[in-house]
C-alpha positions in Angstrom: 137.5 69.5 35.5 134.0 70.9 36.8 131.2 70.9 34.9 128.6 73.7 35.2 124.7 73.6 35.1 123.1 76.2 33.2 121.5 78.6 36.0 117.4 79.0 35.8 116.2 80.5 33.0 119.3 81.1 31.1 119.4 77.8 29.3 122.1 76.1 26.6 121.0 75.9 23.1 121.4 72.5 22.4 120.1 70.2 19.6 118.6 67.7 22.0 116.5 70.4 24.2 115.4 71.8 21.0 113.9 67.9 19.8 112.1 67.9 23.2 110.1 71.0 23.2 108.5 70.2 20.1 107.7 67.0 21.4 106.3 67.8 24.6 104.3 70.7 22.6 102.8 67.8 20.2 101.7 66.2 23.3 100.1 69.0 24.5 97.8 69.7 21.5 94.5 68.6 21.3 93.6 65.7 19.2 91.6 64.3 16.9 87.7 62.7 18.0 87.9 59.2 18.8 86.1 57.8 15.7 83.0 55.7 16.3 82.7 52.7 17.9 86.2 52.5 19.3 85.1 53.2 22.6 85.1 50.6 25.2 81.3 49.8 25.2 81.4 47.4 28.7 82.9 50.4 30.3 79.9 52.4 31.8 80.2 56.2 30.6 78.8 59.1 32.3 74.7 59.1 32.5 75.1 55.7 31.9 74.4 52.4 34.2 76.4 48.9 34.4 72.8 47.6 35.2 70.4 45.8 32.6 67.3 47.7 31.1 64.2 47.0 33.6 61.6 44.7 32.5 58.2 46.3 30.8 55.5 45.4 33.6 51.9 46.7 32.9 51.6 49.5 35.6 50.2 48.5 39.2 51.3 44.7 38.3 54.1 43.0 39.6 56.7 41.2 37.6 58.8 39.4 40.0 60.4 36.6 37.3 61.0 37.8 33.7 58.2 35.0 33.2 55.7 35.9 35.5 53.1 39.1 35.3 50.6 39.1 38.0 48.0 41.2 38.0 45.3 40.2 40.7 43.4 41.7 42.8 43.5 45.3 41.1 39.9 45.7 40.0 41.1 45.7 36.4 38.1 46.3 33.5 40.3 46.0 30.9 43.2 43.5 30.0 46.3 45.0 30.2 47.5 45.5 26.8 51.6 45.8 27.6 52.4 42.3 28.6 55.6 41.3 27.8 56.0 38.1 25.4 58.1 36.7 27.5 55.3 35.7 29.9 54.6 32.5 30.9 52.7 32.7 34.1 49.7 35.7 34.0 47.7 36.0 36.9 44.1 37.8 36.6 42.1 36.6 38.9 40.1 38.7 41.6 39.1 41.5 38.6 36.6 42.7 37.1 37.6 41.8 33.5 34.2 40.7 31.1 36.2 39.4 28.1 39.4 38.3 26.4 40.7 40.4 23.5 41.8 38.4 20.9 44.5 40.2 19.3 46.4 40.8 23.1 46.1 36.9 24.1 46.7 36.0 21.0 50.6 37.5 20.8 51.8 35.7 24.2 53.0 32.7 22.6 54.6 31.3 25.0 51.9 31.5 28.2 51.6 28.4 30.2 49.4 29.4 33.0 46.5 31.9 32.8 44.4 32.1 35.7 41.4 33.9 35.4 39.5 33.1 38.4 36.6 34.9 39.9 36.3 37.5 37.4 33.1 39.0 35.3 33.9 37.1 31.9 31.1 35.5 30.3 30.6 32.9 27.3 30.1 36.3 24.8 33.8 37.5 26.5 35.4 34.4 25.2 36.3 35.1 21.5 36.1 32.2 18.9 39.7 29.8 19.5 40.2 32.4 22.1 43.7 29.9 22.9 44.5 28.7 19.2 47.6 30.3 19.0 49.1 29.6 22.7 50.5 26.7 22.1 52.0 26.1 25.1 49.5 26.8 27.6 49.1 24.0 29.9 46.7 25.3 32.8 43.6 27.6 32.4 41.6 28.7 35.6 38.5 30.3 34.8 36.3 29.8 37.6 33.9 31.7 39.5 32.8 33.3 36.3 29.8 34.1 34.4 30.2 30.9 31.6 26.9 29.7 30.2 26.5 27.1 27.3 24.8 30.1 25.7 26.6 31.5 23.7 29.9 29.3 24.5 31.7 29.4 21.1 32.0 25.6 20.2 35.7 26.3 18.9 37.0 28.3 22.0 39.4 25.9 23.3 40.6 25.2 19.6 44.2 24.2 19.1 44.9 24.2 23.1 45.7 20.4 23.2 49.1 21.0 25.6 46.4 22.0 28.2 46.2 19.4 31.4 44.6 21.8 34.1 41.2 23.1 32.8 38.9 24.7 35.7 35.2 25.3 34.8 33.8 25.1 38.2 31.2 27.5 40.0 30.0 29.3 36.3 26.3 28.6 35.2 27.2 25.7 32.7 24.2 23.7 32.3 25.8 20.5 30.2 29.5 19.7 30.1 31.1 21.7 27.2 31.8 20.1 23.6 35.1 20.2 22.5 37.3 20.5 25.4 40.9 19.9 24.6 41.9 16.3 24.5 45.1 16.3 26.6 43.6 17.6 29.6 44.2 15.6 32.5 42.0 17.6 35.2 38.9 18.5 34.7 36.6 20.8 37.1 33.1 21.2 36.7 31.9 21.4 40.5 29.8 23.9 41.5 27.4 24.6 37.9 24.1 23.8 36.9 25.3 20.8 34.9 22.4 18.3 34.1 23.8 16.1 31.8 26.9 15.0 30.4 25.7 14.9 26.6 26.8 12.2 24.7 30.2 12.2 23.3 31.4 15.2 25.3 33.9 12.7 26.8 34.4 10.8 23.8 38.5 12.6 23.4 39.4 13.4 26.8 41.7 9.8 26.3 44.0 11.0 29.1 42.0 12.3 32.1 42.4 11.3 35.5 40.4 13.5 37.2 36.9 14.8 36.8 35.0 17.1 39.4 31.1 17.3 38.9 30.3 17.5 42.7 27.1 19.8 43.4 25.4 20.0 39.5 22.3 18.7 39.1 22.8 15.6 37.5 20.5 12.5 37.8 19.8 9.2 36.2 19.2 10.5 32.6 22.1 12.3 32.4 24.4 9.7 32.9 23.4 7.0 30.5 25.4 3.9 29.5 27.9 5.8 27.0 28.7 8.5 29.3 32.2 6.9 30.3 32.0 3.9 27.7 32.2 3.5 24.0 29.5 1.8 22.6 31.7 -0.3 20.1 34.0 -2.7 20.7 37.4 -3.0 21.1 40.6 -4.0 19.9 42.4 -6.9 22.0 45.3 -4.1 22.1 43.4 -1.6 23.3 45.5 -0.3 26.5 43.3 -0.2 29.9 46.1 1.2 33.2 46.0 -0.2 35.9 45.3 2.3 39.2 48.3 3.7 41.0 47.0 5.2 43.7 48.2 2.7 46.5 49.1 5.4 49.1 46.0 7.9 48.8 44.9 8.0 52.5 41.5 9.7 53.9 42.1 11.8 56.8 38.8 11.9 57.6 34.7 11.2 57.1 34.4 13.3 54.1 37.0 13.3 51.2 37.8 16.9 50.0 40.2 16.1 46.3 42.1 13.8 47.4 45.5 13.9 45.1 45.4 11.1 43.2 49.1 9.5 41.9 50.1 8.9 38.3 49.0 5.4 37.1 51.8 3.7 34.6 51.2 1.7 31.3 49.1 -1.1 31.4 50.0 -4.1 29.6 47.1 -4.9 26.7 43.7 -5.9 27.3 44.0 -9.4 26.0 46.5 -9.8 28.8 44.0 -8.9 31.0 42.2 -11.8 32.9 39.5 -9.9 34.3 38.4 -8.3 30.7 35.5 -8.9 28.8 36.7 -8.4 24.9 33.2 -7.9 24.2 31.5 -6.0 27.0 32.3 -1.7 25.5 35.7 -0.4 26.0 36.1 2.7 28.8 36.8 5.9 26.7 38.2 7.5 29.9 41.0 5.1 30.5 42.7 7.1 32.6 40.2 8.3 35.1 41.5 7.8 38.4 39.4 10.0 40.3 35.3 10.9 39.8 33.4 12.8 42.1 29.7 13.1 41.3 28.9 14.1 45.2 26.0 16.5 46.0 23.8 15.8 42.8 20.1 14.0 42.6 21.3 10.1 41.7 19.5 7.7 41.9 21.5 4.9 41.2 25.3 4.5 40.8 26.3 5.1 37.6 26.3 2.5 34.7 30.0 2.1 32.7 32.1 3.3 35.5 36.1 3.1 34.0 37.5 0.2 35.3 40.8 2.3 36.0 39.0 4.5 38.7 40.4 4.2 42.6 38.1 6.9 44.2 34.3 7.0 43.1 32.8 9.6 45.3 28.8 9.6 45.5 28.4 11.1 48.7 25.0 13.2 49.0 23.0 11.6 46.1 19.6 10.2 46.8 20.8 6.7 46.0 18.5 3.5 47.6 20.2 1.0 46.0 23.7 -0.5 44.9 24.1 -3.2 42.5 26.5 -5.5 42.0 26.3 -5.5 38.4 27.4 -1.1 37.9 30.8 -2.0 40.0 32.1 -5.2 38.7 35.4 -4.8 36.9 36.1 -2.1 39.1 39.0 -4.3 40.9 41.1 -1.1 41.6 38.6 1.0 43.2 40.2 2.1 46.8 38.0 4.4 48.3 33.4 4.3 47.3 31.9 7.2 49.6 28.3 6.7 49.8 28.1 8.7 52.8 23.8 10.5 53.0 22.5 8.0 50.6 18.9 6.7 50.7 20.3 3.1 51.3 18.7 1.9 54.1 18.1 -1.3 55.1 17.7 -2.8 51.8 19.7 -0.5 50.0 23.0 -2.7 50.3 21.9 -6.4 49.4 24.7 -9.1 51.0 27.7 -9.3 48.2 27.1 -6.2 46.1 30.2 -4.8 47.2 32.2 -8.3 46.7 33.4 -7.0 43.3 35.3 -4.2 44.7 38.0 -7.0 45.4 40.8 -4.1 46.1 38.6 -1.6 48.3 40.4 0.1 51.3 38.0 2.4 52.6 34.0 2.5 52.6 32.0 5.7 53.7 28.4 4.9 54.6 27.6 7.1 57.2 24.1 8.5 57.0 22.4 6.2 55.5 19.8 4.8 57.8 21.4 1.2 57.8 20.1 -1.2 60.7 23.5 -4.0 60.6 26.4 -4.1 59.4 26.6 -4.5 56.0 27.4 -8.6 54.7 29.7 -10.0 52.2 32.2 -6.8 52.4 35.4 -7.4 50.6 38.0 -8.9 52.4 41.1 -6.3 51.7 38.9 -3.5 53.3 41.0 -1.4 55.5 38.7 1.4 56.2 34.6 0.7 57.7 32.9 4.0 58.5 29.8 3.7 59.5 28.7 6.3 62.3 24.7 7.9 62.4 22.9 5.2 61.0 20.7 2.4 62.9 22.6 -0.3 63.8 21.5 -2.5 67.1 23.3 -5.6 67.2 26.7 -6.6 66.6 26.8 -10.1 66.1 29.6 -12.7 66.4 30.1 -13.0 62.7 29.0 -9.6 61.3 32.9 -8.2 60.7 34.4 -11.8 60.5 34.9 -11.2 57.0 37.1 -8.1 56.9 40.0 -9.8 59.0 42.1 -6.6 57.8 40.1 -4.0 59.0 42.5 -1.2 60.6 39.7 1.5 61.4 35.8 1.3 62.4 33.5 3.9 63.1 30.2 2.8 64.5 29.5 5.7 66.3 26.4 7.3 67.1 24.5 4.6 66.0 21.7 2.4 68.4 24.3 0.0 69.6 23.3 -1.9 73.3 25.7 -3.6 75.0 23.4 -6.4 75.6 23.6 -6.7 71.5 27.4 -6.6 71.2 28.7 -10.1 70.8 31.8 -10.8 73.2 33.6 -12.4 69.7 32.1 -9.4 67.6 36.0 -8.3 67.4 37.3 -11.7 67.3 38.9 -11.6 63.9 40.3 -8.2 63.9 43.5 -8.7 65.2 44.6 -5.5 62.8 42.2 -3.3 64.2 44.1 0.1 65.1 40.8 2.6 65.7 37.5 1.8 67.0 35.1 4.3 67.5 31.8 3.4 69.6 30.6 6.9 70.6 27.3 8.1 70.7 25.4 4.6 71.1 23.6 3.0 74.7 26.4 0.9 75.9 26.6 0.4 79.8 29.1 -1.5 79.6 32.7 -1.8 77.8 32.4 -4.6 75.1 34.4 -7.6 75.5 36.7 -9.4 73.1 38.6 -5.3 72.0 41.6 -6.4 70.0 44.9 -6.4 71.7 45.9 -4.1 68.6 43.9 -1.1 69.7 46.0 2.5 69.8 42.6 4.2 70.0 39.1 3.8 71.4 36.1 6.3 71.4 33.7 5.7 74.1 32.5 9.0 74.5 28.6 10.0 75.0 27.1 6.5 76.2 25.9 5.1 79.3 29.0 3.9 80.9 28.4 3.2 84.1 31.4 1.2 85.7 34.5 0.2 84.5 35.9 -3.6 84.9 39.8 -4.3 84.2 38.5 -7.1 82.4 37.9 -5.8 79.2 40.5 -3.5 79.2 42.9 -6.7 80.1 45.3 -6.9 77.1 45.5 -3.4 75.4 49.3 -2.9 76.1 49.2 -1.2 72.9 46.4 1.7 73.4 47.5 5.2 73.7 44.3 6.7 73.6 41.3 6.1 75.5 38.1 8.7 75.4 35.1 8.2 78.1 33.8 11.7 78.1 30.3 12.1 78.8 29.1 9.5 80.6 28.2 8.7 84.2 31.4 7.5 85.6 32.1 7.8 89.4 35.2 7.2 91.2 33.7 4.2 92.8 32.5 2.5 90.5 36.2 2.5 88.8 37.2 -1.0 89.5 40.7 -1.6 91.0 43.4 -2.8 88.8 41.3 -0.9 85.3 44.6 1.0 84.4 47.4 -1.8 85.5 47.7 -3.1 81.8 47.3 0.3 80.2 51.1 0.6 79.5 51.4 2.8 76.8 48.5 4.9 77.3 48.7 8.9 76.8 45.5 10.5 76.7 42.7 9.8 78.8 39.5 11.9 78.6 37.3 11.2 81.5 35.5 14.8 81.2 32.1 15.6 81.7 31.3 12.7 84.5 30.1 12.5 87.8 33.8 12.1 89.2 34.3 13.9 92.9 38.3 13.4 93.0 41.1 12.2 90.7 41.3 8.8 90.2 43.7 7.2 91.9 46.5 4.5 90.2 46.2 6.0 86.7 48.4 4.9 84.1 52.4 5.7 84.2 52.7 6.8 80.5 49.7 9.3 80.5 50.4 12.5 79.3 47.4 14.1 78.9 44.7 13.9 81.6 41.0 15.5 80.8 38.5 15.9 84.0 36.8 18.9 83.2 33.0 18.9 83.8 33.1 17.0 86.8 32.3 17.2 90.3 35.7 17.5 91.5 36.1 19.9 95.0 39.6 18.5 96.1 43.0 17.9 94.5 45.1 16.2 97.2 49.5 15.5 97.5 48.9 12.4 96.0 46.9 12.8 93.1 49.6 12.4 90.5 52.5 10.2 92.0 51.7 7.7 89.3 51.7 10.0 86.4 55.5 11.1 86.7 54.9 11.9 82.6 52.3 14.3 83.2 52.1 17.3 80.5 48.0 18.9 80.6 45.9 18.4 83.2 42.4 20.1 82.3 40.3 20.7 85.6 38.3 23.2 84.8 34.4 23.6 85.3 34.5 21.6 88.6 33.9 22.6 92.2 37.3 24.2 92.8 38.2 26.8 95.3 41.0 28.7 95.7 42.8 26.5 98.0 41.4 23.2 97.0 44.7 21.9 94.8 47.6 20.9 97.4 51.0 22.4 97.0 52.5 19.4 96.5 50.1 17.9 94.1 52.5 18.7 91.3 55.6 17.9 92.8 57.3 15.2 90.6 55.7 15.9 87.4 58.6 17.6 86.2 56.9 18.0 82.2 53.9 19.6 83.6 53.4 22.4 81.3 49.4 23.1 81.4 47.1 23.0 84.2 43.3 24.4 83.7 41.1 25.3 86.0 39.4 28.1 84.4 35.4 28.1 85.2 35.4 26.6 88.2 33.6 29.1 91.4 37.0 30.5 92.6 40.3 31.3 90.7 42.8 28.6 91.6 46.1 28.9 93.0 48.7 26.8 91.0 51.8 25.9 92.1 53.8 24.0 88.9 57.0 22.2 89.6 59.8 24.1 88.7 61.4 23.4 85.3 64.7 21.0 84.9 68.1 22.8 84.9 69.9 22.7 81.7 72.8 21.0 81.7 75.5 22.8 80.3 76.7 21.9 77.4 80.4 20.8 76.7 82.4 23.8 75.5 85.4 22.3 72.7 89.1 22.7 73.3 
């Protein structure tokens, strides 16, 4: 039996097509609106974006962290009145803003850091409890400003007691402020008109460690007694820390805000054995770091915090120290005194002996004639350069057996008046520095623990292997300016100069490289000499060579042999700029690379 298909267009009635007609017409009619709030709403719709909302930033600002607005350096007159609430960081600074509205700081709640530095705000631009309601705000930075006492409202730092940072400095304050918030921690006042710290000013600030008054114009009268002290008495429980500043190092004459380190809790004072229960208790007892440089002292200070570890009194007017304004002060580590009236009686034998923990002592520029006497015995640290000391005697540093570093330089020192045990005891010493005096001679007795010695700008004349005998540890030697010649450059003066690296023998009356120089050097300086000739020779004991620095000499063109760098295969700088002809250089060529192993 064959079944037929219906042919195109003449179809069968059947029950069955009929059923799906209607329903592919049902599907085919349009239906209803999706009702609201079906829709998928993380599926991004046409005009629409998968990305967040931007962030509201006050126009020309930047907002690079949903908790940062910075604003600085836009010659704003106004404070921008769209700043998110989510801010925590606002940046000012560099404007030209004259005052704080109180209604817009008022609303960022949760600010942490406003800095506000070196704009045109005065004390009439701060409203009153201009921070009440910021809760939060731990650093304020409102320096280089135009803040006077006058007109200062007394409450304006009202309810801020979560600030630590508090900058002040280079305004026209004339006394430190009243009511400052007692949490803070640092405290700068440098750079005002401050004449006196009146009394109680300091009386909450229970936490601060560091206080900047450098360049005011404080003197005597106003710092008295209760400046840093209470004047009752205290409690046997009264906590006093102890400093924690062991590994705060200078790196150099003149100490620029040295970071202190956090101290920890002290046990009580009773447990104390240094403590006087009835001398007054230290309000400030957690002030680590005081700098009252470039003001018009005339003393040190009375009631010092016994917690401090760097006391800076550097540019004072300051002709004597007494023993009785330092003791307790057991942690101090580093007292600049550094252009000082001292002079020769300004430093009485034993005034420093209560600073039983001192590491480092600036007195440069202070007209002393010795050495002081009695210093304590842990100092690390003697600097001492452009005063007026002649003589070095045999027992003038035999009590600072620890000593690491001493400057004497450009003082008056002979080398008739050096003691040949003057060094004796300092069998720690790491850098002496004798430049700038009258020595003829080297001095005798240098400790075998040397790495560096300044020699630079005397009177040298010759050089002996004998005092030089025994430095196997010196890597830097400096006899610049002086009136060295070749001949008068003992034999043997470099044999025991074993790890020596730099030598500076510029600016003397040399007419050719020394010959037999130390095997370790490095760096060689002979500029400012007389040197005409450089011959193949020069350098075969230097095969460690790096710098050679001829130049201002009597070079000529040809005057440095071709092979004169031959072996010196780390050669990497050779002047000779300034001398009466360019030089031709020939360096060594560099060291092949070796090729490196390539992996299976």
């Amino acid at each position: 039996m064959v079944t037929r298909c219906p042919a195109w267009g003449h179809p069968e009635p059947s029950l069955n097509s009929q059923w799906l007609s209607l329903l592919l017409l049902l599907l085919l009619l349009p239906g209803p609106p999706p009702a609201l709030g079906m829709e998928d709403a993380s599926f991004p719709h046409l005009g629409e974006s998968s990305q967040p909302p931007p962030r509201a930033c006050p126009p020309r600002c930047s907002c690079p962290r949903a908790d940062t607005v910075d604003c600085a350096g836009l010659d704003l007159r106004v404070f921008p009145d769209n700043i998110t609430r989510a801010v925590q960081h606002l940046s000012l600074q560099n404007n030209q803003l004259q005052e704080l509205p109180y209604n817009e700081l008022s609303r960022l709640s949760g600010l942490r850091t406003l800095n506000l530095h070196n704009n045109r705000i005065s004390s009439e631009g701060l409203p009153d409890e201009a921070f009440e309601s910021l809760t939060q705000l731990q650093h304020i930075y409102v320096a280089h400003n135009k803040l006077s006492n006058a007109g200062l409202p007394p409450d304006a730092f009202h309810g801020s007691q979560a600030v630590v940072t508090l900058s002040l400095s280079s305004n026209r304050l004339s006394y430190v402020p009243p009511s400052l918030p007692s949490s803070l921690e640092r405290l700068h006042l440098q750079n005002n008109l401050i004449s006196k710290v009146p009394r109680g000013a300091l009386s909450r600030q229970t936490h601060l460690r560091e206080l900047y008054l450098q360049y005011n114009q404080l003197t005597d009268r106003g710092l008295d007694a209760t400046t840093f002290r209470f004047t009752s008495y205290p409690a046997l429980s009264t906590h006093h820390p102890q400093v924690g500043i062991s590994s705060l190092r200078l790196s150099g004459p003149v100490l620029n805000n040295p970071p202190p380190t956090r101290s920890t809790r002290p046990p009580t004072l009773g447990a104390q054995p240094d403590a006087d229960p009835l001398s007054p208790a230290s309000k400030l007892h957690c002030l680590e770091y005081l700098d009252l440089s470039h003001n018009q002292l005339a003393a040190v200070p009375a009631g010092l915090p016994r917690t401090l570890a760097v006391l800076h009194l550097g540019r004072n007017r300051i002709r004597r120290v007494e023993a009785a304004r330092l003791r307790g002060l057991r942690g101090l580590r580093y007292l600049l005194l550094q252009h000082n009236q001292l002079g020769a009686a300004g430093l009485p034998a034993g005034a420093l002996r209560p600073l039983r923990g001192l590491h480092t002592l600036h007195l440069y520029g202070n007209g002393l004639d010795r050495v002081p006497q009695a210093l304590p015995r842990r100092l690390r640290a003697l600097v001492l350069p452009h005063n007026r000391v002649t003589t070095l005697g045999a027992h003038d540093l035999a009590a600072t057996p620890r000593l690491a570093e001493l400057n004497l330089a450009y003082n008056r020192l002979a080398s008739a008046r050096v003691h040949r045990r003057a060094f004796h005891r300092l069998r720690a010493l790491c850098s002496l520095d004798l430049a700038g005096n009258q020595l003829t001679l080297l001095p005798s007795g240098l400790p075998a623990s040397l790495h560096t010695l300044r020699l630079q700008r005397n009177q040298l004349r010759a050089l002996e292997p004998e005092p030089l005998a025994g430095l196997d540890q010196l890597q830097e030697l400096c006899l610049a300016h002086n009136r060295l010649r070749v001949g008068d450059i003992g034999p043997g003066t470099w044999h025991e100069l074993q790890a020596l690296q730099v030598l500076d023998l510029s600016h003397n009356e040399l007419s050719f490289v020394p010959p037999d120089l130390p095997e370790a050097l490095e760096e060689l300086h002979l500029q400012g000499n007389r040197i005409s000739h450089v011959g193949p020779e020069a350098f075969l004991s230097t095969p460690r060579l790096r710098a050679l620095f001829l130049r201002a000499n009597r070079l000529h063109m040809t005057s440095i042999a071709p092979e004169a760098f031959l072996g010196l295969p780390h050669l990497r700088v050779v002047d000779t700029t300034g001398n009466p002809e360019p030089v031709l250089v020939q360096l060594p060529p560099t060291a092949p690379r070796r090729p490196r192993a390539e992996g299976p």
